[in-house]
C-alpha positions as CSV (number, residue, x, y, z in Angstrom):
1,X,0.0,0.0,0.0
2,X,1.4,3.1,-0.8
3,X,0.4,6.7,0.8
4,X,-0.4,9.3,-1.6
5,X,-0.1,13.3,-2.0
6,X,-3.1,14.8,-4.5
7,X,-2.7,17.8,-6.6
8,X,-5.4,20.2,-6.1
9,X,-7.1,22.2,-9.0
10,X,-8.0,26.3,-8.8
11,X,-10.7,26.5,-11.8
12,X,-12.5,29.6,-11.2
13,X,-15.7,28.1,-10.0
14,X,-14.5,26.2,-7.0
15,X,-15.3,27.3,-3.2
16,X,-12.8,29.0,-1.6
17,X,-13.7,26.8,1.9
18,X,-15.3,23.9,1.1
19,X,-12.0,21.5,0.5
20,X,-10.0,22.8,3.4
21,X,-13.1,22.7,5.7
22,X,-13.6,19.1,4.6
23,X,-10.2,18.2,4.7
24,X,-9.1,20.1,7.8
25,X,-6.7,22.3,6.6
26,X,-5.7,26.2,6.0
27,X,-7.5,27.6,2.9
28,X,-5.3,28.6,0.2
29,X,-6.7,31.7,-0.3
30,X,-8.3,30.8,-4.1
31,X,-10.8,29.0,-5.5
32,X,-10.0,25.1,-4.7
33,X,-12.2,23.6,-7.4
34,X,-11.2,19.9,-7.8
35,X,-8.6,17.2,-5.4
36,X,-7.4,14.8,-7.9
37,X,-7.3,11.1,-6.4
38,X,-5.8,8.8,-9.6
39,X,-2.9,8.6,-12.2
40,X,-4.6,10.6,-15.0
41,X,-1.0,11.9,-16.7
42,X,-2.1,15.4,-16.3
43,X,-2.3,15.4,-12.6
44,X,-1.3,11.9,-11.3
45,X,-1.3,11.6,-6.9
46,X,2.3,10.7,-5.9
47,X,3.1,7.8,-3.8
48,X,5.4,7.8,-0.8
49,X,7.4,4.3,-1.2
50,X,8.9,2.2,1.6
51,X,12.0,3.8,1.2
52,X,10.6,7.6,1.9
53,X,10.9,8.7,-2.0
54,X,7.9,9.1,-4.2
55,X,7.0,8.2,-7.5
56,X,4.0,10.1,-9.5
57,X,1.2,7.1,-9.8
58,X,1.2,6.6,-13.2
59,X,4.6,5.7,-13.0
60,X,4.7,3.5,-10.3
61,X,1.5,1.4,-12.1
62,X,3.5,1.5,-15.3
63,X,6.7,-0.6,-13.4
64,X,4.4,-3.6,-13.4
65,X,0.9,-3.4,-14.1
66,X,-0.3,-6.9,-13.7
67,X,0.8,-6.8,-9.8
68,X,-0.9,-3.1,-9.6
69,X,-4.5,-3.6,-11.7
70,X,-4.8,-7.6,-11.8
71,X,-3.7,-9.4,-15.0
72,X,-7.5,-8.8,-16.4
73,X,-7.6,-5.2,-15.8
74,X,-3.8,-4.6,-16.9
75,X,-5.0,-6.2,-20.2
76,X,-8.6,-4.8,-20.8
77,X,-7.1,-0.8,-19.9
78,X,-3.5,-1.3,-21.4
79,X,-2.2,-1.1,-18.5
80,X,-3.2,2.1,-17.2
81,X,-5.5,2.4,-13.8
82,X,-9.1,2.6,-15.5
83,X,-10.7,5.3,-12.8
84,X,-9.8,8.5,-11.7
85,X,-11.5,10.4,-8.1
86,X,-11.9,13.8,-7.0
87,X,-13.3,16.0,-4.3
88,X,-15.4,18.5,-6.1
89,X,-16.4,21.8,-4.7
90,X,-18.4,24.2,-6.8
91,X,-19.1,27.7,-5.9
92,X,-20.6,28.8,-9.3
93,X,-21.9,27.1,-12.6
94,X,-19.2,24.7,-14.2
95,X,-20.2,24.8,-17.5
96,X,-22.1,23.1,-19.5
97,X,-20.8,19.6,-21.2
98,X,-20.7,16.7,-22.1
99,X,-18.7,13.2,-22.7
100,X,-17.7,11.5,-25.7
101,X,-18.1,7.7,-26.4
102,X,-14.9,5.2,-26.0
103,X,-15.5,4.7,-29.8
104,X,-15.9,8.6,-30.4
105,X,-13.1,9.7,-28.4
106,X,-10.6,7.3,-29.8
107,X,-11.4,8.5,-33.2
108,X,-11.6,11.9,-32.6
109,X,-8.2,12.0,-30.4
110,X,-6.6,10.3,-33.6
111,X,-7.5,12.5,-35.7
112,X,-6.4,15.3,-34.1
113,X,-3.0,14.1,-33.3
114,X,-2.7,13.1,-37.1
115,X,-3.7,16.7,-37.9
116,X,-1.2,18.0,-35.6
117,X,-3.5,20.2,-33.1
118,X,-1.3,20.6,-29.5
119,X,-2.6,18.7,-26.8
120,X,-2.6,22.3,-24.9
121,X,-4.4,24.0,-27.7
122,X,-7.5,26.2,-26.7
123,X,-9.2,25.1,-29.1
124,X,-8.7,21.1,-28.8
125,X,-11.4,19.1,-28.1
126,X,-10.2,15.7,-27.2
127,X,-7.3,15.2,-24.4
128,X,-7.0,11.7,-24.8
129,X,-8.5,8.7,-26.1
130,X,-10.8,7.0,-23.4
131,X,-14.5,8.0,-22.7
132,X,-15.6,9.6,-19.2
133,X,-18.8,8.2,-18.0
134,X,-18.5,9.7,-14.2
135,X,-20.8,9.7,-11.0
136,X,-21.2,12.7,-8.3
137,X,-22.3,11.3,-4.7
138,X,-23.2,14.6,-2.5
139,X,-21.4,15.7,0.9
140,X,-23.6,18.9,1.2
141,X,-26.4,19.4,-0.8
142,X,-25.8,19.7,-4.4
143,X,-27.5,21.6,-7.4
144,X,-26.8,20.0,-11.1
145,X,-28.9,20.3,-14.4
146,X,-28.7,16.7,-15.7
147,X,-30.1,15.6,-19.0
148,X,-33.2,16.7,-21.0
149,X,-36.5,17.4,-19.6
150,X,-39.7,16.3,-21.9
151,X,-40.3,18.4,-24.4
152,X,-43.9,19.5,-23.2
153,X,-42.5,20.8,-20.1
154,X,-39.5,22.7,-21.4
155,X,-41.9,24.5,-24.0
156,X,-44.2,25.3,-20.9
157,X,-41.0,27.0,-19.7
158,X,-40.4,28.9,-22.3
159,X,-44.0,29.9,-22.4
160,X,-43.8,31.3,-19.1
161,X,-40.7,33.3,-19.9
162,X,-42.7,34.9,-22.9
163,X,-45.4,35.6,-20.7
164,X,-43.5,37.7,-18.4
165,X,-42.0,39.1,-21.4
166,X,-45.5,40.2,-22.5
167,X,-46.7,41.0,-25.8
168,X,-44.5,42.7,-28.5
169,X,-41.0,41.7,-26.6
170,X,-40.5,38.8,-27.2
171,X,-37.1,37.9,-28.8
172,X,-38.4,35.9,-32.2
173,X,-35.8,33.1,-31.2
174,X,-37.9,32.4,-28.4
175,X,-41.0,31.9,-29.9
176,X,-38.9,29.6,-32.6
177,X,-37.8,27.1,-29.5
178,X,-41.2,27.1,-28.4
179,X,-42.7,26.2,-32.2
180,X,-39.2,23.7,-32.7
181,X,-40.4,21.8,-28.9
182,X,-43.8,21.6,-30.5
183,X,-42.0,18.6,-32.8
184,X,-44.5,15.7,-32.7
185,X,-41.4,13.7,-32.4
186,X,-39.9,14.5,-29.3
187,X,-36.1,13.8,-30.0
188,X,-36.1,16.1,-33.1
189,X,-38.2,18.6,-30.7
190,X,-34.8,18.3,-28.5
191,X,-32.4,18.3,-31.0
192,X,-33.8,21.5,-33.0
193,X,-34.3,23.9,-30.0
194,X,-31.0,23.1,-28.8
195,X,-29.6,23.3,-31.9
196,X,-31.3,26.8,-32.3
197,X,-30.0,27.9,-29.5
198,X,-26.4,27.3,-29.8
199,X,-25.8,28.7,-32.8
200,X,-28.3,32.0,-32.8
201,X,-25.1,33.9,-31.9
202,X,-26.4,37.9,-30.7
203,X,-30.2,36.7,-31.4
204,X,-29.4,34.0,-28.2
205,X,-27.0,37.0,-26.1
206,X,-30.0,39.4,-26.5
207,X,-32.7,37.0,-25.9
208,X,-30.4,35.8,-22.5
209,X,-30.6,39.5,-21.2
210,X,-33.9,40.1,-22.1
211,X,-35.4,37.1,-20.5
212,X,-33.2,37.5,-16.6
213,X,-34.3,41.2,-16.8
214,X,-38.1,40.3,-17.3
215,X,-37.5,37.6,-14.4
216,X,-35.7,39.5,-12.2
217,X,-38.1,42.3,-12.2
218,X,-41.4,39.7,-11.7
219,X,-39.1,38.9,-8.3
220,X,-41.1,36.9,-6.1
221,X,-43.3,35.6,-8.8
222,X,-41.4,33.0,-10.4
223,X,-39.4,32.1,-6.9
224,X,-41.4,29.2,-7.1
225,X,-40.7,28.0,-10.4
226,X,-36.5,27.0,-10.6
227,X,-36.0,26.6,-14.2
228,X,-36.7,30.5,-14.4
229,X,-35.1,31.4,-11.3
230,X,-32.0,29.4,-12.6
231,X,-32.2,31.3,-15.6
232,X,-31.5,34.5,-13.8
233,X,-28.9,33.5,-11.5
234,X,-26.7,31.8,-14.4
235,X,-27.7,34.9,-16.6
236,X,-25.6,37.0,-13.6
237,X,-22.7,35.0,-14.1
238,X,-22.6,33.7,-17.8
239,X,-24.7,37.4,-19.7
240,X,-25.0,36.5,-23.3
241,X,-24.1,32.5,-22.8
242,X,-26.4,30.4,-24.8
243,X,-26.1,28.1,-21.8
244,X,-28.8,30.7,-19.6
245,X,-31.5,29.4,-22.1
246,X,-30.0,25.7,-23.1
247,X,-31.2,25.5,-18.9
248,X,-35.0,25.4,-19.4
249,X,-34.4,22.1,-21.4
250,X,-32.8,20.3,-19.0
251,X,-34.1,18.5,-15.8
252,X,-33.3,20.7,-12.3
253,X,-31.5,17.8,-10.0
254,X,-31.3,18.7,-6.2
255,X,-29.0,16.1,-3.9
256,X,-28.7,15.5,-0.4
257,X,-25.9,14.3,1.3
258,X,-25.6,10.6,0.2
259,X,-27.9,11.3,-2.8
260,X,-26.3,9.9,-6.3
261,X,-26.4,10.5,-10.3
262,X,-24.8,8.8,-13.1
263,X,-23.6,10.9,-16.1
264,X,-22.9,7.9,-19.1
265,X,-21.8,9.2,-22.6
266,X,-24.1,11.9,-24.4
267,X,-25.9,13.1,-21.0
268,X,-25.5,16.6,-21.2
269,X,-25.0,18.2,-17.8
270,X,-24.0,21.0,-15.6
271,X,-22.8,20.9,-11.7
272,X,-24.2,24.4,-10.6
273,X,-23.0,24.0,-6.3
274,X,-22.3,21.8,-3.8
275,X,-19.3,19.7,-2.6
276,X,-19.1,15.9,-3.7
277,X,-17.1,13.3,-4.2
278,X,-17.0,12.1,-8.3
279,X,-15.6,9.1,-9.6
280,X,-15.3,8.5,-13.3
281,X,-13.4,6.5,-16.1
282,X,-9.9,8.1,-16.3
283,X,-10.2,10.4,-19.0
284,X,-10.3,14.8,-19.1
285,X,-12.7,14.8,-22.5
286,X,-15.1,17.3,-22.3
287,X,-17.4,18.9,-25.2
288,X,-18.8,22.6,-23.5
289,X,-21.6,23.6,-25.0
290,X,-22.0,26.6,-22.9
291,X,-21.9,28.6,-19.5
292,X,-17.8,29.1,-20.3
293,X,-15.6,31.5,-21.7
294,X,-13.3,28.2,-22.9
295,X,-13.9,27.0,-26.6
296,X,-17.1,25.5,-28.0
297,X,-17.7,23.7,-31.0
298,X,-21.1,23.3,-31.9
299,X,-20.8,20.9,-35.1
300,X,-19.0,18.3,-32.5
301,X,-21.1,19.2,-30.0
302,X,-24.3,18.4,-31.6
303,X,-22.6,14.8,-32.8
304,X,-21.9,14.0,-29.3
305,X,-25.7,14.8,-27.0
306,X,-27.9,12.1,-27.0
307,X,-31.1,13.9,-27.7
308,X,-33.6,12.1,-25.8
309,X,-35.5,13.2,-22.7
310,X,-35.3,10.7,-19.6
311,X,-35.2,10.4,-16.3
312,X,-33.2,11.7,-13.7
313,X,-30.2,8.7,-13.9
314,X,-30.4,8.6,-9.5
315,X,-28.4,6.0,-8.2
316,X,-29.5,4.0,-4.7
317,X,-26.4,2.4,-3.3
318,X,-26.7,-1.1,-2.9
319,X,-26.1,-3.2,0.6
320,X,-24.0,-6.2,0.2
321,X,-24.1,-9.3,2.8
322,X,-20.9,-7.8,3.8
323,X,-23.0,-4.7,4.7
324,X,-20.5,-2.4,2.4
325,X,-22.4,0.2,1.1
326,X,-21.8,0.7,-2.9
327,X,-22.7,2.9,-5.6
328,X,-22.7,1.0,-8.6
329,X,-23.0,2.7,-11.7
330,X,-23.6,1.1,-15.1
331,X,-20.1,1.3,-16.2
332,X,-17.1,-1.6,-16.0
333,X,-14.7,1.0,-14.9
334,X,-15.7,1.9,-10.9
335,X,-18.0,1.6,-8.3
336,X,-17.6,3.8,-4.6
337,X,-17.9,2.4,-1.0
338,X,-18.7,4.2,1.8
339,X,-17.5,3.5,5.1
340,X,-18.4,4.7,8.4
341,X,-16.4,3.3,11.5
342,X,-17.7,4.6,14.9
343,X,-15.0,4.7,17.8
344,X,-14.1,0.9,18.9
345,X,-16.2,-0.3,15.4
346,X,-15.0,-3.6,14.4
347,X,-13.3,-3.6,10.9
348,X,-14.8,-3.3,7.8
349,X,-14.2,-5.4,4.6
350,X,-13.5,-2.8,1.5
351,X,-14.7,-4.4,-1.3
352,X,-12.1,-4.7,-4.1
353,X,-12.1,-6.0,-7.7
354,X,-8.3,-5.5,-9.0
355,X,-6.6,-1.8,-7.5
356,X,-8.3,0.3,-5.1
357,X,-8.3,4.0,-4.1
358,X,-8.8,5.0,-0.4
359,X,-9.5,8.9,0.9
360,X,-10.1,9.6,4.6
361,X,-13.0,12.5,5.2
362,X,-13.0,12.0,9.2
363,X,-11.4,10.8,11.8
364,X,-8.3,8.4,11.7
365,X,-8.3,4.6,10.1
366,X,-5.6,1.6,9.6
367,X,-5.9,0.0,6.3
368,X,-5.1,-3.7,7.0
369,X,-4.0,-5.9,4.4
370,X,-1.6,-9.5,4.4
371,X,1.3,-7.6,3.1
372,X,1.2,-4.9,6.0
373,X,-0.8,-1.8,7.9
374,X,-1.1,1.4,7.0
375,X,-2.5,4.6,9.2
376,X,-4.6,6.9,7.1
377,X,-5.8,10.4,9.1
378,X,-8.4,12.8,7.9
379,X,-7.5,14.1,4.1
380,X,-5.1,10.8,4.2
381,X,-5.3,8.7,0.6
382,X,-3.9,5.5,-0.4
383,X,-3.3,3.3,-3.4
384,X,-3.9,-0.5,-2.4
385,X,-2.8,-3.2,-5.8
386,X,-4.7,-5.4,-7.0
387,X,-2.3,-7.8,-5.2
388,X,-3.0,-6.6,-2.0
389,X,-5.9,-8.1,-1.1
390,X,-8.3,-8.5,1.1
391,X,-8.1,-4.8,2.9
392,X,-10.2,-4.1,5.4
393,X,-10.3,-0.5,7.2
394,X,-10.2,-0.1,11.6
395,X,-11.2,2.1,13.5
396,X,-7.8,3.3,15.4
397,X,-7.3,2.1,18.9
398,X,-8.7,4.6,21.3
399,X,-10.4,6.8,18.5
400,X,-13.2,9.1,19.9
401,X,-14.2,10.4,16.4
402,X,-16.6,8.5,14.1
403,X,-14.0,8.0,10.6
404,X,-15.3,8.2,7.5
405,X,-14.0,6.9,4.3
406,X,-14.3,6.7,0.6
407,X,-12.7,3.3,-1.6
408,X,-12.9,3.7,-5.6
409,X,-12.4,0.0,-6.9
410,X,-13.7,-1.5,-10.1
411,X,-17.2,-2.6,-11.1
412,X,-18.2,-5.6,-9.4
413,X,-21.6,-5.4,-10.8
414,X,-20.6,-5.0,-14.1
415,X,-17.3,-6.9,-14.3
416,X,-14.4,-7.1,-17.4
């Protein structure tokens, strides 16, 4: 088992508090947006080895892969560990985006790299070539626009928006959305009023500030309708974004602590506040379509949504006769258990399928495997191989604080 150090991300959006808080330390005095937890090349954790050096992850996975992943997982993820954590702490909008499939991405990142376009470019869309489908479990509550609504209730929202608007003010590229969601087929319905909207250019910026003027002045009477209210708070932040209008098409998600969604390919999504831990396939590929000064590009964009209106993808975790809580997601590349170990608790099995990723919220723990112990405090992480096995995670001797953990493993649900 090796203990790691995590690199830790200032994007714009993140909390200035919420990651020390959690973790227990001094604020840095910026945004702290994103800990990394993983051995994604751009930010890989480094390991402390037995000797007191360190290593960056990826390295130390590449030395021998089959004793760090399993042979199976070495061979199905060429050698690379498949999943990538973070702690994730939004204090604005993140903008809006979504994830390429494995067979997209890998022939999108090709061509790119044959055509030359830097890895570092502004204006690149595809970092590498694996797909991302992620999950966000909640520590505080958390807001999130998630997927499409039907396409009856997002034209009932734009409706209401021309009705505060009132007669002879309306923006005519709102009263096209509301004629394109009127579709008899309700994908196309989708597909057109978001295409509309991302490429209107000034028709879309001036329709944006029309639209959070009218609902800021109604005030208190749309405080009970959020796709409008969200309208005006993103339109504060993002003025002009086609993003402020691509909201009323997309479903409103509100998490409590504990509470889960799953984000697979073509789910298009934005995290708008809260502080969670996410777990995804290892991969930084992300199409914006919006709420972002960074690049957009439409054409790919519009290849890459799935234009269908469904439900909110919640996840329940799932109670094994181990009584190891797990969130498993529909994806062969992780699932997350939560651990809770009152003072004196006995241990508690962490369930493992091949390498496994440990993060300490709360409280001390030992991770306890055949080949040797390891002590992990509060913001303490470890990397545990494949060959390590079976961990389990104690309470420390004498502990009067409850620990709480996090372990990242892959699926056991849906296996290699």
């Amino acid at each position: 088992m090796y203990a790691l150090t995590n690199v830790t991300r200032p994007y714009a959006w993140g909390s200035t508090t919420a990651i020390p808080d959690l973790l227990g330390r001094e604020p840095s005095g910026g945004p702290e947006a994103e800990v990394w937890l993983g051995a994604h090349p751009d930010s890989p954790s480094v390991a402390t080895m037995p000797d007191g050096s360190t290593v960056p992850l990826d390295e130390l996975i590449a030395t021998d892969p089959v004793a760090a992943l399993g042979a199976d997982a070495a061979a199905s993820f060429d050698g690379k560990l498949p999943f990538l954590a973070k702690i994730l702490a939004a204090a604005e909008p993140l903008s809006l985006q979504v994830h390429p499939t494995l067979e997209q991405a890998r022939e999108a990142f090709a061509a790119e790299e044959a055509a030359g376009v830097p890895r570092d470019a502004g204006h690149r869309n595809y970092k590498d070539d694996n797909h991302k489908p992620e999950m966000i479990v909640a520590l505080t509550d958390f807001q999130a626009l998630c997927g499409f609504r039907p396409a009856a209730e997002s034209r009932r929202l734009f409706e209401q928006l021309i009705d505060l608007l009132g007669s002879g003010n309306v923006p005519a590229v709102l009263s096209d959305v509301v004629q394109d969601l009127a579709k008899a087929d309700e994908s196309e319905a989708i597909r057109a009023a978001f295409a509309r909207l991302i490429d209107a250019g000034t028709d879309v910026a001036d329709a944006t500030t029309t639209a959070s003027e009218a609902i800021t002045s109604a005030g208190s009477a749309t405080s009970g309708n959020p796709g409008l209210a969200t309208v005006a708070t993103l339109a504060e932040k993002y003025p002009g974004d086609p993003g402020v209008l691509l909201s009323l098409l997309l479903n409103h998600v509100t998490l409590a602590p504990g509470e889960a969604i799953y984000l697979p390919a073509g789910n298009i999504h934005a995290y708008l506040q809260g502080l969670g831990v996410e777990v995804m396939a290892s991969s930084d590929n992300v199409l914006r379509g919006g709420l972002t000064p960074k690049h957009v590009d439409a054409a790919e964009l519009m290849k890459t949504v799935a234009f269908q209106a469904l439900p909110v993808p919640r996840l329940e975790p799932v109670m094994t006769e181990l009584d190891q809580q797990l969130w498993q997601p529909p994806f062969r590349e992780f699932q997350l258990q939560r651990v809770e170990l009152a003072p004196g608790a006995g241990p508690v099995p962490l369930a493992q399928n091949g390498p496994l990723l440990v993060i300490v919220l709360a409280g001390s723990t030992v991770l306890d495997s055949p080949r040797g112990d390891l002590r992990l405090d509060r913001a303490g992480s470890a990397f545990v191989p494949s060959r390590e096995s079976p961990v389990n995670l104690h309470a420390v001797s004498g502990a009067t604080e409850t620990a709480l953990a996090f372990a990242v493993t892959l699926s056991g649900a849906h296996p290699l």
